[in-house]
C-alpha positions, 0 to 999 in steps of 0.5 A: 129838764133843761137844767140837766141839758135835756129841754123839755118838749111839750110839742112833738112832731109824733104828737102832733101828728097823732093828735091831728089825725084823732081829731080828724077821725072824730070830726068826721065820725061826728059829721056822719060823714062815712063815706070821706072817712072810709076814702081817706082811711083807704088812702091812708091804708093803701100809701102805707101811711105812717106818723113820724114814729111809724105809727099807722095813720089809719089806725089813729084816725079810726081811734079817733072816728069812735072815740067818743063811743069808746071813751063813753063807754069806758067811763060807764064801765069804769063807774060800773054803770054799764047794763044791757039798757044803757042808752050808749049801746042804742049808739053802738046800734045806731053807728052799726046799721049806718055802716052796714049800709056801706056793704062791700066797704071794708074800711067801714066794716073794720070800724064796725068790728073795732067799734063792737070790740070797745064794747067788748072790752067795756064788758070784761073790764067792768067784770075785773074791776068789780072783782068777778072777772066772769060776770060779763064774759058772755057780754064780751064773747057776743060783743067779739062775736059781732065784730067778727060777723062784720069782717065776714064778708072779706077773706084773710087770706086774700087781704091787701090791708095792714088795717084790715089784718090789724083789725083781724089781729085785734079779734084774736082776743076773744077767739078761745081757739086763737093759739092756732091762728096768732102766727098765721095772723100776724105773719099776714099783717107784718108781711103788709106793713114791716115799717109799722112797729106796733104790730110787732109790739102787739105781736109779742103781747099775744104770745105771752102765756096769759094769751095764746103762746108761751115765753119759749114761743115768744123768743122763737117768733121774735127770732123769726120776725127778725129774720122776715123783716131784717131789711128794714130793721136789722135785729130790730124786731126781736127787740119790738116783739119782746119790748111791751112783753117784757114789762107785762110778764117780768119772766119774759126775762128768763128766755131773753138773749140779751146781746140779740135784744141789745143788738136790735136796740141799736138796730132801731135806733139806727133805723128809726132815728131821732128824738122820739125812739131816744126818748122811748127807747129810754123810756122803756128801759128805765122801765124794764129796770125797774122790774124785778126779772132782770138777772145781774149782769142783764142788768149791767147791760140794760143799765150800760145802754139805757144811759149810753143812750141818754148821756149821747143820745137823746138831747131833748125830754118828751114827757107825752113819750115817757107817759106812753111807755107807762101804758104799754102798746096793748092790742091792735085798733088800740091808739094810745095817746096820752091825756094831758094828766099823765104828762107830770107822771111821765116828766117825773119819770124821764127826770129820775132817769137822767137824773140818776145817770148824770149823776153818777157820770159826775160821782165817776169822774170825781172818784178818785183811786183807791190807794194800793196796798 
């Protein structure tokens, strides 16, 4: 990478923070210490608290707090191994009753929720990589279920916590009726922490058609988000709520306006500024190109950006960002931090990119004109 005036950084201010948080979060989940963890995940919730990229703290630090259940059980579910009589759901029982003693304490009660949902979603994925998405969906509903009975006892309509709003965005998915309530939810959750962008990312995936809108609904409530939160992202946030979904359902692409999502791409960059959103922003559209959705001249317009950003703006290569791209943002209580496994992947996919544009900046200026007549 430094060949290509782009050094690679393997230590970020954004992933070290994120790491020290998860490791946080998972000492004291480890220690039983419930009680310091809810204080800091309220303190954490209450300041607003936000990584170097906006990332929420409390988030990451909750990722961290179950993340030896949820990684246990992703690896049951992935070896197919997950049945009603594995000894992992004795330690989902055993975490539930030691946080339900914490009654009244809604930060416990959101790790409880978040904790059930890991299950759930444990359930389904072994159902889908089986080939029989059905087979476990009672599993995955009943699991939901659970993490919705833990949230019970705290109304959303008097809800003062992005992480609590999060967490009531993340049950969304197994609510069948959940078409009435996406707006409502995430109007809530935006209104309490617009500087967090990943709500708006997760946003966008619910009102793909595949969940509980349609690409007429996703343009509409990016427009919409945008007008709510113009004071701390301009046009920003019509790029937020499409950037996940235009990967994940390449007709996103067809209800794009693509001078507002250009616009709000400057917007973030001029609002966020610094390596890491270069580097995503980069990421992502180099990503978006290599979809088949983009009509030619949305392709000349992405293309034009993605390496105007490149060739002036972003001076370094973070490799952990590039990997984190190729994962998308999925839902909310969902931290993504790449494994050290994936860092090759994402350095070869910044080295294409810059690769590619700085050589045709140099086939550009080695042209020469073609003669007349």
């Amino acid at each position: 990478m430094a060949a290509l005036g782009r050094p690679l950084r393997h230590v970020t201010p954004e992933r070290t923070a994120c790491e020290s948080l998860f490791r946080q979060g998972r000492d004291l989940a480890r220690q039983e210490a419930w009680d310091r963890l809810s204080a800091l995940l309220a303190e954490k919730d209450r300041a607003g608290a936000v990584t170097p990229a906006g990332t929420s703290e409390a988030e990451v630090l909750a990722s961290g707090a179950r993340s030896d259940l949820s990684l246990a059980l992703r690896a049951a579910s992935q070896s197919g191994a997950l049945a009603v009589s594995n000894p992992l759901l004795d330690g989902l029982e055993s975490l539930d009753e030691a946080l339900r003693e914490r009654v009244g304490d809604r930060y416990c009660a959101a790790l409880i929720a978040l904790a059930h949902m890991d299950a759930g979603w444990a359930w389904y994925k072994q159902g889908w990589q089986r080939g029989r998405p059905e087979q476990h969906i009672d599993r995955f509903r009943a699991s939901f279920d659970r993490a919705r009975e833990a949230l019970d006892w705290y109304s959303p309509l008097t809800c003062d916590s992005a992480f609590v709003a999060s967490t009531r965005c993340a049950l969304l998915a197994g609510q069948p009726d959940a078409e009435s309530a996406v707006t409502q939810s995430y109007d809530r959750l935006i209104s309490l922490a617009p500087h967090m962008p990943g709500h708006m990312r997760a946003y966008g995936l619910h009102l793909l058609p595949c969940w509980f809108g349609s690409h007429a609904v996703l343009d509409l409530q990016a427009r919409r988000t945008a007008s709510t939160t113009t004071e701390t992202w301009g046009a920003g946030a019509y790029a937020w709520v499409y950037i996940d979904a235009l990967l994940l359902d390449p007709e996103c692409f067809g209800t794009l306006d693509a001078r507002f999502f250009l616009a709000g791409i400057d917007d973030i960059l001029k609002h966020a500024p610094g390596q890491h959103t270069a580097n995503m922003i980069a990421a992502y559209l180099s990503r978006m190109l290599a979809q088949p959705g983009p009509d030619r001249a949305l392709r000349r317009a992405l293309t034009a950006r993605r390496d105007r950003l490149i060739r002036n703006e972003m001076t370094e290569t973070h490799a952990w960002v590039w990997s984190i791209a190729d994962i998308a943002y999925a839902t909310p209580g969902s931290v993504h931090l790449a494994a050290e496994d994936t860092a090759d992947h994402g350095m070869m996919q910044a080295w294409e990119a810059i690769s590619s544009v700085l050589t045709r900046e140099r086939l550009s200026r080695g042209a020469t004109p073609r003669p007349a007549g």
